[in-house]
C-alpha positions as CSV (number, residue, x, y, z in Angstrom):
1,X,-24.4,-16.5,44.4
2,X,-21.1,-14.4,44.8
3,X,-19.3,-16.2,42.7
4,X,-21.7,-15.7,40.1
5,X,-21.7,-12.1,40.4
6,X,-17.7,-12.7,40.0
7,X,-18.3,-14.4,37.1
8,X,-20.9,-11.9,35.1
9,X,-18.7,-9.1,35.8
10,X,-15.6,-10.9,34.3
11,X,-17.7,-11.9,31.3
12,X,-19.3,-8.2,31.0
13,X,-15.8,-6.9,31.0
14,X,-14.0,-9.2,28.7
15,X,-17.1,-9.0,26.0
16,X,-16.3,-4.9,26.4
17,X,-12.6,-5.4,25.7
18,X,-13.6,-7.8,23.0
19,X,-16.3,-5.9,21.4
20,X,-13.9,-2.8,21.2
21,X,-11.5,-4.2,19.2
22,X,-14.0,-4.9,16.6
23,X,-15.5,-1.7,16.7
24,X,-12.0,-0.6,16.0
25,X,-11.2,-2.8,13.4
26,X,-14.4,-3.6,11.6
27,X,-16.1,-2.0,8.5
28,X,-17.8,1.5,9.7
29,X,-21.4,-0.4,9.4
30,X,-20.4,-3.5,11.6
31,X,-17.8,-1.1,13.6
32,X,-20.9,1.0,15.2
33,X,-22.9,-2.2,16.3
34,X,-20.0,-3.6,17.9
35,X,-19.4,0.2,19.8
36,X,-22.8,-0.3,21.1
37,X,-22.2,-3.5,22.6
38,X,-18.9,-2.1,24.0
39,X,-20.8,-0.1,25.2
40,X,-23.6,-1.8,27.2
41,X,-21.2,-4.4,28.3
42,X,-19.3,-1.7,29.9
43,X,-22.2,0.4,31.3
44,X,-23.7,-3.5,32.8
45,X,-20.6,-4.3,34.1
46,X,-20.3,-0.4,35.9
47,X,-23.5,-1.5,37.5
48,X,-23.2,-4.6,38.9
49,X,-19.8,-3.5,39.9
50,X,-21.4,-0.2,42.1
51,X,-24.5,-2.3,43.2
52,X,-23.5,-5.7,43.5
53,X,-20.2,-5.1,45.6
54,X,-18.8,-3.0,48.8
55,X,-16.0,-1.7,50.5
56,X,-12.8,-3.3,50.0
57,X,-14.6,-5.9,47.7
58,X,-15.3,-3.4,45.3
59,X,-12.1,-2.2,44.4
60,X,-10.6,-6.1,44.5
61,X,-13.4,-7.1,41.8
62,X,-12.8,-3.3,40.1
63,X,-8.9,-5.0,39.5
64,X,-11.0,-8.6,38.3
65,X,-12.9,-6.2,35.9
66,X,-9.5,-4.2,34.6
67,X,-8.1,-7.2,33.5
68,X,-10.8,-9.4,32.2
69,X,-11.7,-6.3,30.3
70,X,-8.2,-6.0,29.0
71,X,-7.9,-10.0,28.3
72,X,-10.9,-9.3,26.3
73,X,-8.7,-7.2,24.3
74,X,-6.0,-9.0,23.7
75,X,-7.4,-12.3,22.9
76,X,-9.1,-10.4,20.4
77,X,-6.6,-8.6,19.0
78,X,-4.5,-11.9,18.7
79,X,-7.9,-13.4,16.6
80,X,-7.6,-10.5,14.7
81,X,-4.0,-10.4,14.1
82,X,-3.6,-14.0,13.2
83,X,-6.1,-13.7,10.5
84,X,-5.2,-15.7,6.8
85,X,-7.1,-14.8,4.0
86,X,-7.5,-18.0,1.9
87,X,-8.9,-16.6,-1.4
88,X,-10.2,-19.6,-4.0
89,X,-7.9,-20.1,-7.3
90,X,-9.9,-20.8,-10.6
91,X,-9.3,-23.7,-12.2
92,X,-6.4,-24.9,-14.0
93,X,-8.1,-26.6,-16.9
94,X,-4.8,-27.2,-19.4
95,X,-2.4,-29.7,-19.0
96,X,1.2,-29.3,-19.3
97,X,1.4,-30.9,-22.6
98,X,-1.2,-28.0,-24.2
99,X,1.8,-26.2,-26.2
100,X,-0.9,-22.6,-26.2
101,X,-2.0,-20.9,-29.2
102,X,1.1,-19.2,-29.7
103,X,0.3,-15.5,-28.1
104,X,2.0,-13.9,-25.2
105,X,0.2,-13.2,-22.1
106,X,1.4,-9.9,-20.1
107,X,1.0,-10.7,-16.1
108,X,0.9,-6.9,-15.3
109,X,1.3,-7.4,-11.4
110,X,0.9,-4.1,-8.5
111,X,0.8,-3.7,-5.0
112,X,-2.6,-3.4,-5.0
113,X,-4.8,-1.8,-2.3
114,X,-9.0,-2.6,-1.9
115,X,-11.8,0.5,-2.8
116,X,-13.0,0.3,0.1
117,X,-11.7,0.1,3.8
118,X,-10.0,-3.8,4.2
119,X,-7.5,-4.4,7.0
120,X,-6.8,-7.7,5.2
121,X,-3.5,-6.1,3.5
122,X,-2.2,-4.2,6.8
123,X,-2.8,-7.9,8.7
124,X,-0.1,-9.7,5.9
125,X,1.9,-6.8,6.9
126,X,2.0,-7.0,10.5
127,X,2.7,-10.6,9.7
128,X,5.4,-10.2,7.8
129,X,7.1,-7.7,10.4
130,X,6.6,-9.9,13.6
131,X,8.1,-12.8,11.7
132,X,11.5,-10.6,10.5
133,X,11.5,-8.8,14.0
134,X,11.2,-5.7,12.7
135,X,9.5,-3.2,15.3
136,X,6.6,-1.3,13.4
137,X,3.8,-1.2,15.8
138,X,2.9,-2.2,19.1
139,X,0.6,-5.3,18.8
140,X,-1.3,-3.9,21.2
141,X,-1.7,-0.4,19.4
142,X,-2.4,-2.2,16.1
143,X,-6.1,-2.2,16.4
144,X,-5.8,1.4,16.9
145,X,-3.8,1.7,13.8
146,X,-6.5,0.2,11.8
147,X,-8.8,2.4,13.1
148,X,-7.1,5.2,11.7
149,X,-6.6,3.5,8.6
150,X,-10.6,3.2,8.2
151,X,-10.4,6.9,8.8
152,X,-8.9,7.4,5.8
153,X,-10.8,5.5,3.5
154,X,-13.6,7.7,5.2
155,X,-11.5,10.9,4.6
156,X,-10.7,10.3,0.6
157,X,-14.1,8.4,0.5
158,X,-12.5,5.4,-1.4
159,X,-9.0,4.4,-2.9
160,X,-8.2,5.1,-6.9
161,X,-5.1,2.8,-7.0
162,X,-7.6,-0.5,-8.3
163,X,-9.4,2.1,-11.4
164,X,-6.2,3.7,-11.9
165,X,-4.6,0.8,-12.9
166,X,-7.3,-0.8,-15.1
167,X,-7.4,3.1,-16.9
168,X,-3.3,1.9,-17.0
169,X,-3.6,-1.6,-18.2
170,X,-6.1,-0.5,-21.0
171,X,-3.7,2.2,-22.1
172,X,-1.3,-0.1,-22.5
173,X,-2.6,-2.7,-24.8
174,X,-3.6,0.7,-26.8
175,X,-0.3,1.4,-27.0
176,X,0.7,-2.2,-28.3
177,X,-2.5,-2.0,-30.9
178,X,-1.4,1.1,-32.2
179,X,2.1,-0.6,-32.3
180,X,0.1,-3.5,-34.5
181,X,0.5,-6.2,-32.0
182,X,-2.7,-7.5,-32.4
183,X,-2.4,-10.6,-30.6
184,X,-0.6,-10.1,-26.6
185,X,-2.8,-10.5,-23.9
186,X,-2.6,-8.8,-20.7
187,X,-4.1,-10.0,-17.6
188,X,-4.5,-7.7,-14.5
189,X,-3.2,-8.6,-11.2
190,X,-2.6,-7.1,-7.4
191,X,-0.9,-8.5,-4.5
192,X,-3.4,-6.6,-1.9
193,X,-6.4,-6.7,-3.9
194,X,-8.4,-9.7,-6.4
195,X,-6.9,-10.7,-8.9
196,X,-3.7,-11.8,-7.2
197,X,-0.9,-12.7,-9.7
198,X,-1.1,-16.5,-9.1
199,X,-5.3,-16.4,-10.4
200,X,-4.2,-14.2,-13.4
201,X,-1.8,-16.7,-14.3
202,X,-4.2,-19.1,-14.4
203,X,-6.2,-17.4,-17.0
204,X,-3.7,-16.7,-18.7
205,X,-2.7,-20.2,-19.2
206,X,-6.4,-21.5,-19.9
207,X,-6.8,-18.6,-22.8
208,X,-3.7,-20.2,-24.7
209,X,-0.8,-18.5,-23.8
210,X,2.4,-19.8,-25.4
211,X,4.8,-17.3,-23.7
212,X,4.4,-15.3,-20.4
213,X,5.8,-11.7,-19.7
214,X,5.4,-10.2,-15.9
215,X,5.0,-6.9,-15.7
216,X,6.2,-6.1,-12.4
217,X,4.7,-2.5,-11.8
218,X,6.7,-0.9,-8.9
219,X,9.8,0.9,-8.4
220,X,12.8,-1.3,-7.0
221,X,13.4,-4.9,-6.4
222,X,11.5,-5.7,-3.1
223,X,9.6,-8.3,-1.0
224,X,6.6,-6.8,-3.0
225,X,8.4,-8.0,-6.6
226,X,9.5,-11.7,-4.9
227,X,5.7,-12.0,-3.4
228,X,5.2,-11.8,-7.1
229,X,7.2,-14.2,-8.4
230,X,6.5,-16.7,-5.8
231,X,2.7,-16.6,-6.5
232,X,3.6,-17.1,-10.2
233,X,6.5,-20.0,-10.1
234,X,3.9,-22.0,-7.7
235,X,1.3,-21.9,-10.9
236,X,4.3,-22.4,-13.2
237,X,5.6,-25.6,-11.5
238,X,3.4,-27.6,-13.4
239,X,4.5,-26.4,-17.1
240,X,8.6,-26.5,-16.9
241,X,8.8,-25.9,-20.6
242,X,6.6,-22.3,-20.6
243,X,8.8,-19.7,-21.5
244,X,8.4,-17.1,-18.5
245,X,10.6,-13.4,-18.5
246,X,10.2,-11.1,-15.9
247,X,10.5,-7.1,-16.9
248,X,11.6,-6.1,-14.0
249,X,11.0,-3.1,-11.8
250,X,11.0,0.6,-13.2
251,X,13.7,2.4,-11.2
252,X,15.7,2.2,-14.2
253,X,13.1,3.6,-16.7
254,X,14.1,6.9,-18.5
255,X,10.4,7.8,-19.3
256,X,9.3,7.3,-15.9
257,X,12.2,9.9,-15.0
258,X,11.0,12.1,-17.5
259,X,7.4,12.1,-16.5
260,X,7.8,14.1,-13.5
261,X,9.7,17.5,-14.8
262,X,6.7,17.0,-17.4
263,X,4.0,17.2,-15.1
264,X,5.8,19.7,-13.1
265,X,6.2,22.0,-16.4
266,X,2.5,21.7,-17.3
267,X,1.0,22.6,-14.0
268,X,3.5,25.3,-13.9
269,X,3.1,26.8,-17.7
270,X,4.8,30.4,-17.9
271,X,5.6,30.4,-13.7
272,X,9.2,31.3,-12.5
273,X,11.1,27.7,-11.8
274,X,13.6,29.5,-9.5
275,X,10.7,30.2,-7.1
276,X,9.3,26.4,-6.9
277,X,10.2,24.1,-4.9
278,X,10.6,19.9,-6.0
279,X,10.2,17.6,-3.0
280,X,10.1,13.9,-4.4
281,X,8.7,11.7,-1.8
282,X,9.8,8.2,-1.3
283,X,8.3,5.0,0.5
284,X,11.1,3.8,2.5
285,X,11.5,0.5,4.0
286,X,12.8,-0.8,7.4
287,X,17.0,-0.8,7.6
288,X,16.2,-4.8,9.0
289,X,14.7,-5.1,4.9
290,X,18.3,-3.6,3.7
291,X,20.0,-6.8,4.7
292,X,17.8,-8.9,2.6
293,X,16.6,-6.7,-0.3
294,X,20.4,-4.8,-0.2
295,X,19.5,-2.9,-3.3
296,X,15.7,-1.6,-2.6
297,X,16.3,1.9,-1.0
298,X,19.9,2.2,-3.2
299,X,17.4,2.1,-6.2
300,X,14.5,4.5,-4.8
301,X,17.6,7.2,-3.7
302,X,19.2,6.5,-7.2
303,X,16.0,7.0,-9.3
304,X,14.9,10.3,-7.2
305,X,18.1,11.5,-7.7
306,X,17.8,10.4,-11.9
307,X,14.5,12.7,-11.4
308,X,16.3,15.6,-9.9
309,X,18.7,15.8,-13.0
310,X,15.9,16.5,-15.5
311,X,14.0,19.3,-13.3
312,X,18.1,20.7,-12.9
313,X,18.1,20.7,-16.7
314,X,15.0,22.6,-17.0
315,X,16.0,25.5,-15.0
316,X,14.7,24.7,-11.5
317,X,17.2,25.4,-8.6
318,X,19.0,22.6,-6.7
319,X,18.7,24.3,-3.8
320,X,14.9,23.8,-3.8
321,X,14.8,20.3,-4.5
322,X,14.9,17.7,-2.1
323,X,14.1,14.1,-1.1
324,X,12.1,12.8,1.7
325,X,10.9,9.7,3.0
326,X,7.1,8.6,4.1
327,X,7.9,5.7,6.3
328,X,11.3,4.5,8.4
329,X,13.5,6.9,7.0
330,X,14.9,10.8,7.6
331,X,14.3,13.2,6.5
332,X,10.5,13.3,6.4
333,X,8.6,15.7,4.4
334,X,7.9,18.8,7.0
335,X,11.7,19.3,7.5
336,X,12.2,19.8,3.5
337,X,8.9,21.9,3.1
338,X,10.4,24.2,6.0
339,X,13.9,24.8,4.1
340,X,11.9,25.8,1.0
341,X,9.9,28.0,2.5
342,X,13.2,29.6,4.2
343,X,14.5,29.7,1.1
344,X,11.8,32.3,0.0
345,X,9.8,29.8,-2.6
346,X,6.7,30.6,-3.7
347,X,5.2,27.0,-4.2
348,X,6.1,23.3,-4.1
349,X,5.5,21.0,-6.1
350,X,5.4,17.4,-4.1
351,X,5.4,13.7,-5.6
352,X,4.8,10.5,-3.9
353,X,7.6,9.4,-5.9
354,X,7.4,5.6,-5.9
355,X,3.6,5.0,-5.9
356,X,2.7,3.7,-8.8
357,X,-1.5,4.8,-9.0
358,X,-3.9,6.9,-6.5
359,X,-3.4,5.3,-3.4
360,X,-3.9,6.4,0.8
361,X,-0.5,7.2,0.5
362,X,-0.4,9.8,-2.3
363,X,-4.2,10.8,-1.6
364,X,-3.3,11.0,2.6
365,X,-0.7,10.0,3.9
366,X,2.0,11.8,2.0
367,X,-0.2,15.2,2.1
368,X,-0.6,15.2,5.6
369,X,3.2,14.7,6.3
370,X,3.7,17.8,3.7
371,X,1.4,20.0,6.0
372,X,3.2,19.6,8.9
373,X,6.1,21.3,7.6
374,X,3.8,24.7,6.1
375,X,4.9,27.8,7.9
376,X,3.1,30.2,5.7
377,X,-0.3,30.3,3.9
378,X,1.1,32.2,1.0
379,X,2.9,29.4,-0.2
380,X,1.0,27.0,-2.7
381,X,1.7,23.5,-2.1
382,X,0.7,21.5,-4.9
383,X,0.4,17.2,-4.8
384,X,1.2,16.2,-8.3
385,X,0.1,12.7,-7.7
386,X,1.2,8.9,-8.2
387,X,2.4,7.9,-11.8
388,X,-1.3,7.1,-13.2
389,X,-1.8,6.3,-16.4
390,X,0.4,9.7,-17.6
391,X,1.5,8.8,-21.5
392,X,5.6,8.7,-20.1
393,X,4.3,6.2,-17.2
394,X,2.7,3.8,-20.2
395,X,5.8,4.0,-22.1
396,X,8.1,3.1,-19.8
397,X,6.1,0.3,-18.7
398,X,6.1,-0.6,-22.8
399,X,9.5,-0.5,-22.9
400,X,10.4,-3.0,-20.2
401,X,7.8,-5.3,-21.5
402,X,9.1,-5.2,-24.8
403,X,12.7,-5.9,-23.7
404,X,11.7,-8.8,-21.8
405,X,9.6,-9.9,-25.4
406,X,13.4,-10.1,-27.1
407,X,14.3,-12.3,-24.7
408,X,12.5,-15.1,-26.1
């Protein structure tokens, strides 16, 4: 009969450790059933453990419960942490041999990031750090992390980055209509969201498409731009002979330069430039990624700097302009935002520099880290936003396409 009790309590204890990593990690409507259970699991187990035991037997089966409670835990968080998602491919219905119907198809290929709360994304990530030993977060802490991740999507209420981008895709092919290119296709695709670029090739090639352009829609050459590729050359093995040209990241892109002393000068109209200050937030990546993507934070730097030039040329002060980093790197924004407001400005203007659309990094995560740093109420700080679908943005995503069309 002891052993029994022995074993209920270990059960009890390891469901609660289970149960809360679910109610950590799970969608807000699953996450509060699984709290519950935590919950009763625990408050059983508390029981059993005041009624069911005495003496120096309680505090030997209190031990038993502290670590079938936190095995619970961890066996969970290793379920959870070793999840694959496996999403379905349409068909491939044309044979190698189909020579198309002569058009170009446009792969225009993003990060991505879901609507709604989806840990799926953050998972890969993890993945991909544990397997470069690069030391991000505690895999004990991570369920913790995606907890406050869900507490964003609750904060902004849902992610813009998937609309944004379909407002961007349509405004370009306006752009290539108006231009009287009638017949290239484009084709939609996200590595954190559905389509990924590997389905979207797929269409492509079952509507016809003769010729193939990606459109690689972020900022530097990255893992993020050879996750891309890969997903396309697998589809591509099959049809050797496709002509395929890749346009390339944007860090390069004058437009896209121009775009953000052209925001700034709207929102700012008649307003003295000497008295704002420019703080151009970057990603950043981890120094381990420097040794294989050697060129990634030399182009975010380089482009930021670019940036710089044009608000220099239009009569804002170097010494209130700055970079900053959101992840990995120094300095981050607070210690910038504190220099400006030493320096005596009377607003600042702030960009999350290399995110491409509306994101929880340009709608939270960026903010927040530009709070931290305000000393005064009286100065304005203003979030100017991700790239969008801004007129520059489009053309300098036009022009790299384009480019890559001569190449044919």
């Amino acid at each position: 009969m002891e052993i029994i009790r022995y074993a209920i309590l270990a059960v009890l204890f390891a469901f609660c450790g289970l149960a809360c990593v679910q109610a950590l990690v799970a969608p807000l409507a699953r996450s509060r059933g699984w709290a519950l259970a935590a919950g009763l699991a625990l408050a059983s187990g508390l029981l059993l453990l005041l009624t069911g035991f005495r003496d120096v037997q309680r505090w030997i089966v209190a031990g038993l419960g502290l670590v079938s409670l936190l095995g619970g835990y961890l066996w969970m968080t290793d379920q959870v942490m070793r999840w694959r998602e496996s999403p379905a491919l349409p068909a491939l219905v044309r044979t190698p041999d189909d020579p198309g119907q002569g058009h170009t198809a446009v792969v225009y290929c993003t990060h991505g990031e879901p609507e709604r709360y989806d840990p799926s994304g953050w998972i890969n990530q993890f993945r991909e750090f544990d397997e470069q030993k690069i030391r991000f977060i505690p895999r004990i802490a991570r369920p913790f992390f995606l907890y406050n991740l869900r507490k964003k999507y609750q904060q902004v209420g849902r992610s813009e980055h998937r609309a944004m981008h379909q407002r961007m895709i349509r405004s370009l092919e306006q752009t290539f209509r108006d231009a009287g290119d009638g017949s290239t296709r484009f084709y939609l695709s996200f590595l954190d969201d559905k389509p990924h670029p590997d389905a979207a090739t797929i269409q492509a090639l079952n509507e016809g498409a003769s010729r193939l352009v990606v459109a690689q829609i972020f900022l530097t050459d990255s893992n993020h731009t050879a996750e891309g590729k890969a997903q396309i050359a697998a589809i591509l093995e099959k049809f050797p002979e496709l002509p395929v040209h890749y346009a390339g990241p944007l860090h390069d892109a004058e437009p896209l330069k121009r775009m953000f002393v052209a925001r700034a000068n709207r929102y700012l109209g008649q307003a003295d430039r000497t008295k704002t200050g420019v703080l151009l937030v970057g990603h950043g990546q981890p120094e381990e990624w420097d040794r294989e993507w050697p060129t990634e934070t030399e182009q975010e730097i380089s482009f930021r700097l670019g940036v710089l030039e044009h608000f220099a040329a239009e009569g804002y002060l170097p010494l209130n302009m700055s970079l900053a980093w959101m992840e990995f790197r120094q300095p981050k924004p607070a210690q910038k935002i504190a220099e400006f407001v030493r320096n005596g400005v009377e607003r600042i203007l702030y960009f999350p520099a290399a995110i491409s659309a509306d994101s929880l990094h340009s709608q939270a995560d960026i903010p927040e880290l530009v709070e931290r740093g305000r000393a005064r109420v009286d100065v304005e700080m203003v979030n100017l936003g991700a790239w969008n679908d801004d007129p520059l943005v489009i053309q300098a995503i036009k022009q790299k396409i384009d480019a890559a069309m001569q190449r044919f």
